[in-house]
Biopython code that builds the backbone (N, CA, C, O; Angstrom):
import numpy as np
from Bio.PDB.StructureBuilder import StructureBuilder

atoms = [
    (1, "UNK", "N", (63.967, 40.625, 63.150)),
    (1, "UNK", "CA", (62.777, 40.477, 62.390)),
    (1, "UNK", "C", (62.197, 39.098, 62.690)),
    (1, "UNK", "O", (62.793, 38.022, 62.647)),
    (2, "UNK", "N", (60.585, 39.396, 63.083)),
    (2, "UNK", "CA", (60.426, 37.683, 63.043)),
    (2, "UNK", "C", (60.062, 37.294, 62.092)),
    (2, "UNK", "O", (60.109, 37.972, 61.066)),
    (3, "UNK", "N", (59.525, 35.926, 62.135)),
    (3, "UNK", "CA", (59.634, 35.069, 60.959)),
    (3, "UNK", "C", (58.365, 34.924, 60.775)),
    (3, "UNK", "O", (57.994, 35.753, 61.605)),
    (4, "UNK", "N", (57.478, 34.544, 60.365)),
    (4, "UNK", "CA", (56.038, 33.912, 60.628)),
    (4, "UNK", "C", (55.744, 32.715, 59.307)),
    (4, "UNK", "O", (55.792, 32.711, 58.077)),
    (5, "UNK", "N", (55.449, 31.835, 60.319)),
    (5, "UNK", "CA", (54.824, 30.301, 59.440)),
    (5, "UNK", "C", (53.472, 30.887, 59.068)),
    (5, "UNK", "O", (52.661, 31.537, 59.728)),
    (6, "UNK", "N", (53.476, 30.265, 57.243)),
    (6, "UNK", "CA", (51.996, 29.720, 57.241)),
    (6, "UNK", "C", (51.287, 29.035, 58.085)),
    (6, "UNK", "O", (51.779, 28.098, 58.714)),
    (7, "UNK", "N", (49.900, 29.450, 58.225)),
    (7, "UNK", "CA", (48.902, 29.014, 58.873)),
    (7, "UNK", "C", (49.022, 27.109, 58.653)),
    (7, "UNK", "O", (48.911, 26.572, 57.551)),
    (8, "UNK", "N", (49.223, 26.482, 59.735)),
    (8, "UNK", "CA", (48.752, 25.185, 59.509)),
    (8, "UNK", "C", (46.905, 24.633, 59.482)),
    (8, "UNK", "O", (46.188, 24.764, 60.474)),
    (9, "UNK", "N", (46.492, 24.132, 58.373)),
    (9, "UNK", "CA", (45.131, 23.769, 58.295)),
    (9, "UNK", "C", (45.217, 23.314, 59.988)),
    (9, "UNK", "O", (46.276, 22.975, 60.516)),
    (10, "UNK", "N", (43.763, 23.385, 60.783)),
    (10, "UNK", "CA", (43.220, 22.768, 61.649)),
    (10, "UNK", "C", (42.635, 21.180, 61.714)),
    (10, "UNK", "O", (41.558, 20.830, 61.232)),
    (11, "UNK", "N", (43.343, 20.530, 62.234)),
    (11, "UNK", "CA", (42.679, 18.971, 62.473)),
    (11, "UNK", "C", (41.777, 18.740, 62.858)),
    (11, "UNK", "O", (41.451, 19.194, 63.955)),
    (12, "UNK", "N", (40.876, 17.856, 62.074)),
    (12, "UNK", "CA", (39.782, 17.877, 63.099)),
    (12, "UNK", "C", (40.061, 16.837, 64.543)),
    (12, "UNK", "O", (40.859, 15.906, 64.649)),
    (13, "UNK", "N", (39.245, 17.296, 65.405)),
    (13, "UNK", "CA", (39.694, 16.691, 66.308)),
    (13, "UNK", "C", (39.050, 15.055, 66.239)),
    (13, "UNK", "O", (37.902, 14.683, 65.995)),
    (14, "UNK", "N", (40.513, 14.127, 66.617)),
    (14, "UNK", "CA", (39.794, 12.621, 66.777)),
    (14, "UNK", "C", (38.834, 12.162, 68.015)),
    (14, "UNK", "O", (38.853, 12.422, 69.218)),
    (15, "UNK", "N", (38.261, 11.621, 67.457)),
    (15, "UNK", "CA", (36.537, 11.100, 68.401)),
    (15, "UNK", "C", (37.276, 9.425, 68.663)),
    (15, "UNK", "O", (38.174, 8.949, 67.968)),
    (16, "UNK", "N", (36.665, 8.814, 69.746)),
    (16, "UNK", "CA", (37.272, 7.847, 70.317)),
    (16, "UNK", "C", (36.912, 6.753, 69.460)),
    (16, "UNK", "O", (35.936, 7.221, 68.874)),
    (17, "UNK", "N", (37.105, 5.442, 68.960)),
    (17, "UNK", "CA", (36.026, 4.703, 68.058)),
    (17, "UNK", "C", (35.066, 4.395, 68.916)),
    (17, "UNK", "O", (35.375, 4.098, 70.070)),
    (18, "UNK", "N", (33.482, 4.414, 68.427)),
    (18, "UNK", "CA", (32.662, 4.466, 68.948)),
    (18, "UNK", "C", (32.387, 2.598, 68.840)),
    (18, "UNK", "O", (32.541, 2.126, 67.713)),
    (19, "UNK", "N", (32.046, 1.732, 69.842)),
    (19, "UNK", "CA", (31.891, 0.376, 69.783)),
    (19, "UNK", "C", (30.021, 0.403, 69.295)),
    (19, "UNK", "O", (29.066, 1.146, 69.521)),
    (20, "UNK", "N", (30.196, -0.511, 68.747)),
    (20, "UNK", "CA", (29.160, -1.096, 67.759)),
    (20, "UNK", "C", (28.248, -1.642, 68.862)),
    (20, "UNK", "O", (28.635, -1.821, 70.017)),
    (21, "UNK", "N", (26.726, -1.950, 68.324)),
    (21, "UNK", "CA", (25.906, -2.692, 69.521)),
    (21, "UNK", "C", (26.314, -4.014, 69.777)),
    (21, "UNK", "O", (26.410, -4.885, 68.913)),
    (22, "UNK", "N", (26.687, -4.235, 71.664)),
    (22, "UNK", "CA", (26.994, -5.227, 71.758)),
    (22, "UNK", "C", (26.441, -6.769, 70.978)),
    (22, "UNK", "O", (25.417, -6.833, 70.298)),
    (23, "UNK", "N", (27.230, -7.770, 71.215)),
    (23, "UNK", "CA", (26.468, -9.107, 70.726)),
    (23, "UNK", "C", (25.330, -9.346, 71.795)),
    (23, "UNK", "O", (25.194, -9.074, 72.988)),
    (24, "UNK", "N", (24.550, -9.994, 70.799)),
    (24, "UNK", "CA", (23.751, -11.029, 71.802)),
    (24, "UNK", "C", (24.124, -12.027, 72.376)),
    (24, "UNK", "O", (24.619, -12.994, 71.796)),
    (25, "UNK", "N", (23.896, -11.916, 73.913)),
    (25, "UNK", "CA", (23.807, -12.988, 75.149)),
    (25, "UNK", "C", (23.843, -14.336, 74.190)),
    (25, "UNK", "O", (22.916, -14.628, 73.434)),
    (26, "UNK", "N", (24.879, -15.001, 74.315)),
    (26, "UNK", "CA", (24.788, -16.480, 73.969)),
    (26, "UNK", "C", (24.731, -17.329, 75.314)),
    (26, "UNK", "O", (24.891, -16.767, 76.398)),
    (27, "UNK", "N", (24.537, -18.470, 75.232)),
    (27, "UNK", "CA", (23.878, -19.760, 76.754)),
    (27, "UNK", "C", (23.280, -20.902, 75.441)),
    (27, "UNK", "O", (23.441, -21.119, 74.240)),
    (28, "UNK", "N", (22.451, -21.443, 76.702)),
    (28, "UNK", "CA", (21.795, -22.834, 76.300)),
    (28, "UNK", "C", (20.249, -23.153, 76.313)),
    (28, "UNK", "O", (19.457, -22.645, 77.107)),
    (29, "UNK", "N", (19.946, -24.003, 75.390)),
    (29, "UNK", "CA", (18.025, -24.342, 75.802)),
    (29, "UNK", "C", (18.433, -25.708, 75.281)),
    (29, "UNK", "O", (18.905, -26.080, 74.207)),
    (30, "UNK", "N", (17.958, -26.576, 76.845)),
    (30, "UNK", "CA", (17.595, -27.373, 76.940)),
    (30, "UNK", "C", (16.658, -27.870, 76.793)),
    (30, "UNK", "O", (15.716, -27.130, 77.078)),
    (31, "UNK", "N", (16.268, -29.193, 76.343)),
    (31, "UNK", "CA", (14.638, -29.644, 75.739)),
    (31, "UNK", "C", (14.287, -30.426, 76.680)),
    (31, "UNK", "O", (15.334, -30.729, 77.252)),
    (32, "UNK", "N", (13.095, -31.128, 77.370)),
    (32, "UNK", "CA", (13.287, -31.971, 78.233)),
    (32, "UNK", "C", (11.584, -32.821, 77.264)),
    (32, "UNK", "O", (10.725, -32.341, 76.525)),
    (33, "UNK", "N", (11.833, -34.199, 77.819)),
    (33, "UNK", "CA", (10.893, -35.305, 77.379)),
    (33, "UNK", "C", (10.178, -35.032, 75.723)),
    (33, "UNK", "O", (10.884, -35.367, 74.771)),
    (34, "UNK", "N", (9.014, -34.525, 75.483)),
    (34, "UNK", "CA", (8.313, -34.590, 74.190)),
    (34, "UNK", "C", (9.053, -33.075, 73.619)),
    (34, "UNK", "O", (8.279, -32.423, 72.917)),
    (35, "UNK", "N", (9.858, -32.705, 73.742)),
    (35, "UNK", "CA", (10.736, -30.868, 72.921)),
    (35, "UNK", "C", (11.597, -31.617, 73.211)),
    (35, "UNK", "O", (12.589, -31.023, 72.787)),
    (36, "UNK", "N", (12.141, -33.064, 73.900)),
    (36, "UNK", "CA", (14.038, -33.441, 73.439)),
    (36, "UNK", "C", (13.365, -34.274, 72.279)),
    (36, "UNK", "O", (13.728, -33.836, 71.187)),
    (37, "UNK", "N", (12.618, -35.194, 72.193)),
    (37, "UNK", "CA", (12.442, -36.073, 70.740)),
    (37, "UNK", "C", (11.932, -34.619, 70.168)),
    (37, "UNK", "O", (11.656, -34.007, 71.200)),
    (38, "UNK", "N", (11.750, -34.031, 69.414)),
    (38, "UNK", "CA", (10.784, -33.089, 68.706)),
    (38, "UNK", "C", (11.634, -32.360, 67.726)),
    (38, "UNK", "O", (11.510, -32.103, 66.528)),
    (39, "UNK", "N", (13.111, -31.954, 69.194)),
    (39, "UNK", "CA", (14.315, -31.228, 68.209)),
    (39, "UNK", "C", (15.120, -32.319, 67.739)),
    (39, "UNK", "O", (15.847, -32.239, 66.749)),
    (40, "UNK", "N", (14.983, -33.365, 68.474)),
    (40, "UNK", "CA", (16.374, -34.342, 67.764)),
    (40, "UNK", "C", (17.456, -34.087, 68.645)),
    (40, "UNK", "O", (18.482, -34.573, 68.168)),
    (41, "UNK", "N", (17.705, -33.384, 70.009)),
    (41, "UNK", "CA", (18.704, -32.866, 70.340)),
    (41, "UNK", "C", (17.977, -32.988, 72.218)),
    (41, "UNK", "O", (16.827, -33.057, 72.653)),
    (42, "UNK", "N", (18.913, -32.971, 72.668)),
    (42, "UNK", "CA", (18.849, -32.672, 74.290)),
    (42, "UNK", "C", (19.138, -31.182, 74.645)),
    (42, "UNK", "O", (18.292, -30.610, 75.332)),
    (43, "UNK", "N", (20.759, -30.176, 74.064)),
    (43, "UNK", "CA", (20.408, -28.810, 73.906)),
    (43, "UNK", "C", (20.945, -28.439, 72.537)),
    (43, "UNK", "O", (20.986, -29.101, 71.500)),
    (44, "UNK", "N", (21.364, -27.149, 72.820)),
    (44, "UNK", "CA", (21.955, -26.351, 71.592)),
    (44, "UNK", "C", (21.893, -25.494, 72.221)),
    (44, "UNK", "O", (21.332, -25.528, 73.316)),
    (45, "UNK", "N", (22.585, -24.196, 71.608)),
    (45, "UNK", "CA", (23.494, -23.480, 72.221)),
    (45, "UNK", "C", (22.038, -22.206, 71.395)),
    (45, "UNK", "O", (21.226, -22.521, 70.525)),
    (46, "UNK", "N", (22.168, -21.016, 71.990)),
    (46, "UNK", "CA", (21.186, -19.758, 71.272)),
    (46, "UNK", "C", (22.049, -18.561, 71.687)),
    (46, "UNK", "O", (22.688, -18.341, 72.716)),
    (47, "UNK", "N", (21.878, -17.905, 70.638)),
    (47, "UNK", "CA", (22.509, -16.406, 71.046)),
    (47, "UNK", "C", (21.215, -15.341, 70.806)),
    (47, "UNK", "O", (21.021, -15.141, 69.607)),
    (48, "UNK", "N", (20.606, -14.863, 71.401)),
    (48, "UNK", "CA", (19.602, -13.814, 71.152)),
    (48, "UNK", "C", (19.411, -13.129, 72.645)),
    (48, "UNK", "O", (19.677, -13.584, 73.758)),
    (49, "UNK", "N", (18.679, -11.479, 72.120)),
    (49, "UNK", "CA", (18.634, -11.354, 73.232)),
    (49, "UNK", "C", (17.514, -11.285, 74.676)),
    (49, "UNK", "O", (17.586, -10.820, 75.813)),
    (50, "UNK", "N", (16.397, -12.103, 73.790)),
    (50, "UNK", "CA", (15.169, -12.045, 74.474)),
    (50, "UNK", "C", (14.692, -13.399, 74.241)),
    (50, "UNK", "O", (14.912, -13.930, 73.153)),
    (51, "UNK", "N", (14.037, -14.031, 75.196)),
    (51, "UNK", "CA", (13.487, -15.627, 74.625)),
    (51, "UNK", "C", (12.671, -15.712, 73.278)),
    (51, "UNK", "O", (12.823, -16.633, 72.476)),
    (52, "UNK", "N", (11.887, -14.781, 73.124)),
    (52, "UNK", "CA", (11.189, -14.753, 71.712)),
    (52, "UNK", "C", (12.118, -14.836, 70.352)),
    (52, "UNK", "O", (11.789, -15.255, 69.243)),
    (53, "UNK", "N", (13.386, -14.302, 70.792)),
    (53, "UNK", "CA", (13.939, -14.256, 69.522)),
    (53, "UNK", "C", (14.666, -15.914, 69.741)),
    (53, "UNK", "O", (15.189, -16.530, 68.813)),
    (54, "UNK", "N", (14.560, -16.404, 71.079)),
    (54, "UNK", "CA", (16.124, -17.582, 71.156)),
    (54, "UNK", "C", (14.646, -18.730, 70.400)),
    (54, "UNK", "O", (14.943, -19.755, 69.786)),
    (55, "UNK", "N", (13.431, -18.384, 70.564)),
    (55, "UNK", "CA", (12.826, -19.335, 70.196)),
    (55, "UNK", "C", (12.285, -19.528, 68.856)),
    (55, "UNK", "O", (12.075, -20.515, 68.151)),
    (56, "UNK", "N", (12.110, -18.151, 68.719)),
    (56, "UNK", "CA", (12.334, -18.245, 66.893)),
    (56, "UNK", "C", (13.593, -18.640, 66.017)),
    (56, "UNK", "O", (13.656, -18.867, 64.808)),
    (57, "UNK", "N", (14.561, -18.653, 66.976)),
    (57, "UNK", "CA", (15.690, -19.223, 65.907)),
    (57, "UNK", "C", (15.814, -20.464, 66.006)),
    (57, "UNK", "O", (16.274, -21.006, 65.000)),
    (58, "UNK", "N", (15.532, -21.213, 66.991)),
    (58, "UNK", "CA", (14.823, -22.610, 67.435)),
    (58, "UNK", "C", (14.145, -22.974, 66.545)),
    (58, "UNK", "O", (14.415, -24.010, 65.938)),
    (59, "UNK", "N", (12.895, -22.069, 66.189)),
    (59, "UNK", "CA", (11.784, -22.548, 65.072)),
    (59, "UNK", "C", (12.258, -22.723, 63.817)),
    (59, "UNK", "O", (11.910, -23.582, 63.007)),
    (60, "UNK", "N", (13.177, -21.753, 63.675)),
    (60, "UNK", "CA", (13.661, -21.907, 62.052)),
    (60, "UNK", "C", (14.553, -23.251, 62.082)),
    (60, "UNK", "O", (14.350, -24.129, 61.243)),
    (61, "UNK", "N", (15.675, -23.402, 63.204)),
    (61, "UNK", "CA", (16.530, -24.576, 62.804)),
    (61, "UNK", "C", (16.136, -25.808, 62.884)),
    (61, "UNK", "O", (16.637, -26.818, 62.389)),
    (62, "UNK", "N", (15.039, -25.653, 63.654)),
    (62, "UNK", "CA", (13.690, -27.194, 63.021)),
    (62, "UNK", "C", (12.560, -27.296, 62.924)),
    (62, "UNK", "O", (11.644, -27.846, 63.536)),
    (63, "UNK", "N", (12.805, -26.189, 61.340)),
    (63, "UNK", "CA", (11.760, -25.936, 60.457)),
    (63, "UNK", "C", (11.140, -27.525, 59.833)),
    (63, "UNK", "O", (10.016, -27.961, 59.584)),
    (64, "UNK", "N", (12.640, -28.113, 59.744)),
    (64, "UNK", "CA", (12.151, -29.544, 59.232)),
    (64, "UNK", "C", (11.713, -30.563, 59.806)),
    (64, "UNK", "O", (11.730, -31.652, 59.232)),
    (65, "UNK", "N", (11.222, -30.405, 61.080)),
    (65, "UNK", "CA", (10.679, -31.393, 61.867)),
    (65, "UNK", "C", (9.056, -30.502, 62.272)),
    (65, "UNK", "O", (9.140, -29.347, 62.689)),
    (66, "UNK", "N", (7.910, -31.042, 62.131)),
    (66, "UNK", "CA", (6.731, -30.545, 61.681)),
    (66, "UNK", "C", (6.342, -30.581, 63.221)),
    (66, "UNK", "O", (5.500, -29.818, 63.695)),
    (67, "UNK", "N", (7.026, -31.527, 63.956)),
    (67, "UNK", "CA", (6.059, -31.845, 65.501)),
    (67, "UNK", "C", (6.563, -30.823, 66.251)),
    (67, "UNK", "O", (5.925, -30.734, 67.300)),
    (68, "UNK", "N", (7.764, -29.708, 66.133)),
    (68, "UNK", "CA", (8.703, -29.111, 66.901)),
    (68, "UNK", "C", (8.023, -27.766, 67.361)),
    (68, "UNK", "O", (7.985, -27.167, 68.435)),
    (69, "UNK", "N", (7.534, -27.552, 66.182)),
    (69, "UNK", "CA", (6.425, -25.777, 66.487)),
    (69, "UNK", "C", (5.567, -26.802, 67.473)),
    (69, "UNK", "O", (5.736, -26.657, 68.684)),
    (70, "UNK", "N", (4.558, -27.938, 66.962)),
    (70, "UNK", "CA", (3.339, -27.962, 67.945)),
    (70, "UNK", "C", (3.693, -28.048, 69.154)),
    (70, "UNK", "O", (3.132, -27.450, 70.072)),
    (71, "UNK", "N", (5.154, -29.186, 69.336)),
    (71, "UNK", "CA", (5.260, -29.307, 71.125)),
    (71, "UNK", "C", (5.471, -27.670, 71.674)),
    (71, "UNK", "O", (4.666, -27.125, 72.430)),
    (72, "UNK", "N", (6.386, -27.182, 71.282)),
    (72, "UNK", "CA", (7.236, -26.090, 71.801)),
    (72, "UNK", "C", (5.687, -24.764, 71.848)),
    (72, "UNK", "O", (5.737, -23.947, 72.767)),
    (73, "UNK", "N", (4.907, -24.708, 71.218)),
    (73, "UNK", "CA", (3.391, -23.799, 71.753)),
    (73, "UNK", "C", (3.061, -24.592, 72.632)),
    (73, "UNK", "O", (2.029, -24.051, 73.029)),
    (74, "UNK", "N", (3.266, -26.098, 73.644)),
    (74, "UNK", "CA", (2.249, -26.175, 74.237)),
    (74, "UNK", "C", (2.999, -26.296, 75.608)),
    (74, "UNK", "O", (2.378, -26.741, 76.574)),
    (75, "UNK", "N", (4.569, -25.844, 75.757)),
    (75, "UNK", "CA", (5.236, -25.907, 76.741)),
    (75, "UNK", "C", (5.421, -24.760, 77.190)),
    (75, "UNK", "O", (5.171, -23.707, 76.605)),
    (76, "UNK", "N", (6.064, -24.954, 78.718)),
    (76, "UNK", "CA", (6.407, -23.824, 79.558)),
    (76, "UNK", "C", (7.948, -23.583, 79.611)),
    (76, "UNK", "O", (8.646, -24.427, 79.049)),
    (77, "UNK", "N", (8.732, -22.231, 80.394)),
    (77, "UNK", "CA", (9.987, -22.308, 80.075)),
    (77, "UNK", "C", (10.072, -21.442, 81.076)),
    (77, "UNK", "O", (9.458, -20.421, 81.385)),
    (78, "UNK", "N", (11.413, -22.367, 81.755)),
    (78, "UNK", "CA", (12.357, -21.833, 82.985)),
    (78, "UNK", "C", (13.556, -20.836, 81.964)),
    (78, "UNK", "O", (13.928, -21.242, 80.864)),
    (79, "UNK", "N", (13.978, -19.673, 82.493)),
    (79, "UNK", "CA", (15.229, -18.668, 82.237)),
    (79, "UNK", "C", (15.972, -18.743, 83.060)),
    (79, "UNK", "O", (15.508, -18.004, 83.928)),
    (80, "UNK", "N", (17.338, -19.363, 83.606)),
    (80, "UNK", "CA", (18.066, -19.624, 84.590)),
    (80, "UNK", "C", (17.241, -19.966, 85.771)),
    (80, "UNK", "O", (17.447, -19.322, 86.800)),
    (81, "UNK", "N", (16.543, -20.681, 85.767)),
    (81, "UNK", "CA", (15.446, -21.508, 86.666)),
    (81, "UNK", "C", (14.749, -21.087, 87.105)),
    (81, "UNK", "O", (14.273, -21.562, 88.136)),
    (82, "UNK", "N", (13.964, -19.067, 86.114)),
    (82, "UNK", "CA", (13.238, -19.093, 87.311)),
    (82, "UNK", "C", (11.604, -19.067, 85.966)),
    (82, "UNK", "O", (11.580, -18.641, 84.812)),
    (83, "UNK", "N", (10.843, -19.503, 86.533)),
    (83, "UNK", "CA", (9.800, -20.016, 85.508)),
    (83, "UNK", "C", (9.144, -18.313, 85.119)),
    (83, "UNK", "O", (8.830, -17.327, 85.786)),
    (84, "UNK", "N", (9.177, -18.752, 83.367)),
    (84, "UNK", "CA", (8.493, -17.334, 82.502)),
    (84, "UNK", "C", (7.065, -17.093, 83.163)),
    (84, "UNK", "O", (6.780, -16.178, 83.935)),
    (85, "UNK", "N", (6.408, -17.883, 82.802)),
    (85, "UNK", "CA", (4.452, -18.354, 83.322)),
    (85, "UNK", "C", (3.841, -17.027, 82.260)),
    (85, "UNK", "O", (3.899, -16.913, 81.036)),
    (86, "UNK", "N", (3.522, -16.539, 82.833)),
    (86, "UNK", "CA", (2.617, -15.760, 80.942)),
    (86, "UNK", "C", (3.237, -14.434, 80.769)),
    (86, "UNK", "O", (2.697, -13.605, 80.037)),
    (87, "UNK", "N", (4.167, -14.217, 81.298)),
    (87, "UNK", "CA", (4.984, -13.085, 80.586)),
    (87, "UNK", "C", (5.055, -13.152, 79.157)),
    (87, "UNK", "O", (5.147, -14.253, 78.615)),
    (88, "UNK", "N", (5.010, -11.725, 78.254)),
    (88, "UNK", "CA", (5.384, -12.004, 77.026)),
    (88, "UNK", "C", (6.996, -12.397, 76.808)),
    (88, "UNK", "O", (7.870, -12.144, 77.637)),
    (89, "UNK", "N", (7.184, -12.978, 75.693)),
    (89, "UNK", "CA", (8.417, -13.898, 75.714)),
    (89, "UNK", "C", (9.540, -12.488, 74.745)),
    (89, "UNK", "O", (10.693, -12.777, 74.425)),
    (90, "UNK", "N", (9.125, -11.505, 74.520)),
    (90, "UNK", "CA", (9.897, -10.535, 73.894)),
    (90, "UNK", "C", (10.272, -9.955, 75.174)),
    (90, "UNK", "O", (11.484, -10.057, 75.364)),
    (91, "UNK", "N", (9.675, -9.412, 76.065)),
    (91, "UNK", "CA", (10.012, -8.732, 77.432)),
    (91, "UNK", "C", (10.821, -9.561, 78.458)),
    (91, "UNK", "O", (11.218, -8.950, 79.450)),
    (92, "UNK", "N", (11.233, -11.401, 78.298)),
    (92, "UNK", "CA", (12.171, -12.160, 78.416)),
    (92, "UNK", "C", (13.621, -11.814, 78.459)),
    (92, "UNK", "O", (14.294, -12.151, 77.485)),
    (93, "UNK", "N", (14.186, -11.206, 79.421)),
    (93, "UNK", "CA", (16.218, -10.660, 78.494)),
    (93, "UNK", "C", (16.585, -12.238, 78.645)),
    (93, "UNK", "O", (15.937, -12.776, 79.542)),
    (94, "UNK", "N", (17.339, -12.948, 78.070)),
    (94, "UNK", "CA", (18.173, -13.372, 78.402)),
    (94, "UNK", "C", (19.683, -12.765, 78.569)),
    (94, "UNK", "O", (20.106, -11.646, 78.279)),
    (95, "UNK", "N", (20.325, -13.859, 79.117)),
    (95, "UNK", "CA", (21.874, -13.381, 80.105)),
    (95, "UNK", "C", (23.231, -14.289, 79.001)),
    (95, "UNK", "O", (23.072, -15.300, 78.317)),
    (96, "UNK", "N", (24.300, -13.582, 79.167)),
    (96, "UNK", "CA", (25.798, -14.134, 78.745)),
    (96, "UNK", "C", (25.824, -15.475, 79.700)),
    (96, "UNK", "O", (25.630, -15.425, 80.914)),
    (97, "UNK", "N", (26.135, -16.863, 78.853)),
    (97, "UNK", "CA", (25.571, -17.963, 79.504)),
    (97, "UNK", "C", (24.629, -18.679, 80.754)),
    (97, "UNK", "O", (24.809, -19.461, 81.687)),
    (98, "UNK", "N", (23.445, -17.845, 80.114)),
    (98, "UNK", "CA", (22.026, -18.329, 80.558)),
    (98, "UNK", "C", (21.938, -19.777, 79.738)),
    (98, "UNK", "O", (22.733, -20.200, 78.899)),
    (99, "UNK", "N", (20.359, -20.596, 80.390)),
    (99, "UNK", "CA", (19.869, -21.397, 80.402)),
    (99, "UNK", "C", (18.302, -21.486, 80.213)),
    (99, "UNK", "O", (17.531, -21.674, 81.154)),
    (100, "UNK", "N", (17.840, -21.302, 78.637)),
    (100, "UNK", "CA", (16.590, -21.981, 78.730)),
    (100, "UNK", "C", (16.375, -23.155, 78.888)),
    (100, "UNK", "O", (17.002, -23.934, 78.171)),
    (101, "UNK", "N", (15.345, -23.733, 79.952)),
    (101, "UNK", "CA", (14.856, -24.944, 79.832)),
    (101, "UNK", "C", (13.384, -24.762, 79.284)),
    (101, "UNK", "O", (12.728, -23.722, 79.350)),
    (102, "UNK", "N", (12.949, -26.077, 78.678)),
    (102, "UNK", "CA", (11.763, -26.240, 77.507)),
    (102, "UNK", "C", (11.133, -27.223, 77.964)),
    (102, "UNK", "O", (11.564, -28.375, 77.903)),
    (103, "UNK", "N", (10.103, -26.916, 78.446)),
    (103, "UNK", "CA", (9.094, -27.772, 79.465)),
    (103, "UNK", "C", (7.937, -28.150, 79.047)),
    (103, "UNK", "O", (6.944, -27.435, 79.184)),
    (104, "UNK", "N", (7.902, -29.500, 78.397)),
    (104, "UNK", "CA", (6.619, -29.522, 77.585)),
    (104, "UNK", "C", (5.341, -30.260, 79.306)),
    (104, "UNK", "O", (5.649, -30.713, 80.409)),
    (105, "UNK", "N", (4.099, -30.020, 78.680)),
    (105, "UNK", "CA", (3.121, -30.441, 80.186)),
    (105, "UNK", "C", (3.748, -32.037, 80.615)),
    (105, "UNK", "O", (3.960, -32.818, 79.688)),
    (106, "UNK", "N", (3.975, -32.388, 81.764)),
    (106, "UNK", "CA", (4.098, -33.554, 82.360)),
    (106, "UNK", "C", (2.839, -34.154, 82.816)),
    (106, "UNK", "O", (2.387, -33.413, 83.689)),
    (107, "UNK", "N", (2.127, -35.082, 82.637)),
    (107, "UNK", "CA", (1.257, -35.932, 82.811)),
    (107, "UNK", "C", (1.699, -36.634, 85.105)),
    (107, "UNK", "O", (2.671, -37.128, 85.676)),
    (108, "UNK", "N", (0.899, -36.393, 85.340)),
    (108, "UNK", "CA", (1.027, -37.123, 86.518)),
    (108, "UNK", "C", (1.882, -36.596, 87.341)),
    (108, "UNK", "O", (2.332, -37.190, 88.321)),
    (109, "UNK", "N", (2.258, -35.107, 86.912)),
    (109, "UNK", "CA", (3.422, -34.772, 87.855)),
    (109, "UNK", "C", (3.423, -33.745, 88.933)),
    (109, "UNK", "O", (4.428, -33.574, 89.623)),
]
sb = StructureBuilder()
sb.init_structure("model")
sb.init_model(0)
sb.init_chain("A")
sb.init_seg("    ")
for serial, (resi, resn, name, xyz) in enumerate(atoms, 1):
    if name == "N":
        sb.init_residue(resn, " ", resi, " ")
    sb.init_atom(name, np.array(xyz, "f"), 0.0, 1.0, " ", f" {name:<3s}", serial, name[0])
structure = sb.get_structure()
C-alpha cells in the first residue's frame, strides 16, 4: 500500500534582490581666481549626476556668501577638461571621479 503525503503549500519562488538606483558620480569642482575667493575654498568634493545638479548643490552650500551665485552665472566650465560652452548644464553627465573646473572670464587672456 502506498503512503501519500499531504500536499506541501507551494513557495513562492525567490526573485534575486533587486539593487537600488545606483549613487551619484562623486569627483571634484575646482574654483579658479574670482569662484576660488567667492566659495572660500580652492575645491570640494560634489556627488551629483549632471553639472546642473553638482552646481546647485554648490549654490546651496554658499548660500551664505552673496558674491558666489553672481560669479558662478558669469563663468564657464571645463568637465574632465573638455569645455561645456552652451550646452544645457542638466544634459552635462558627470563621471565616478570627474573634475569640474569653474572658470570665471579672464581679463587679458
Amino acid at each position: 500500500m502506498a503512503t501519500t503525503h499531504p500536499a506541501r503549500p507551494a513557495r513562492p519562488a525567490q526573485l534575486p534582490a533587486q539593487p537600488g538606483p545606483p549613487e551619484p558620480p562623486a569627483g571634484t569642482i575646482r574654483y579658479w581666481a574670482a569662484a576660488k575667493a567667492a566659495a572660500g575654498t580652492a575645491e570640494e568634493p560634489y556627488t551629483a549626476r549632471t553639472l546642473a545638479d553638482a552646481l546647485a548643490t554648490a549654490r546651496r552650500r554658499h548660500e551664505d556668501e552673496p558674491e558666489f551665485a553672481r560669479v558662478l552665472a558669469r563663468c564657464s566650465f571645463l568637465v574632465d577638461g573638455d569645455p561645456v560652452g552652451t550646452r544645457d548644464h542638466s544634459t552635462v553627465q558627470l563621471a565616478e571621479g570627474g573634475t569640474v573646473e569653474v572658470l570665471p572670464p579672464f581679463a587679458g587672456g
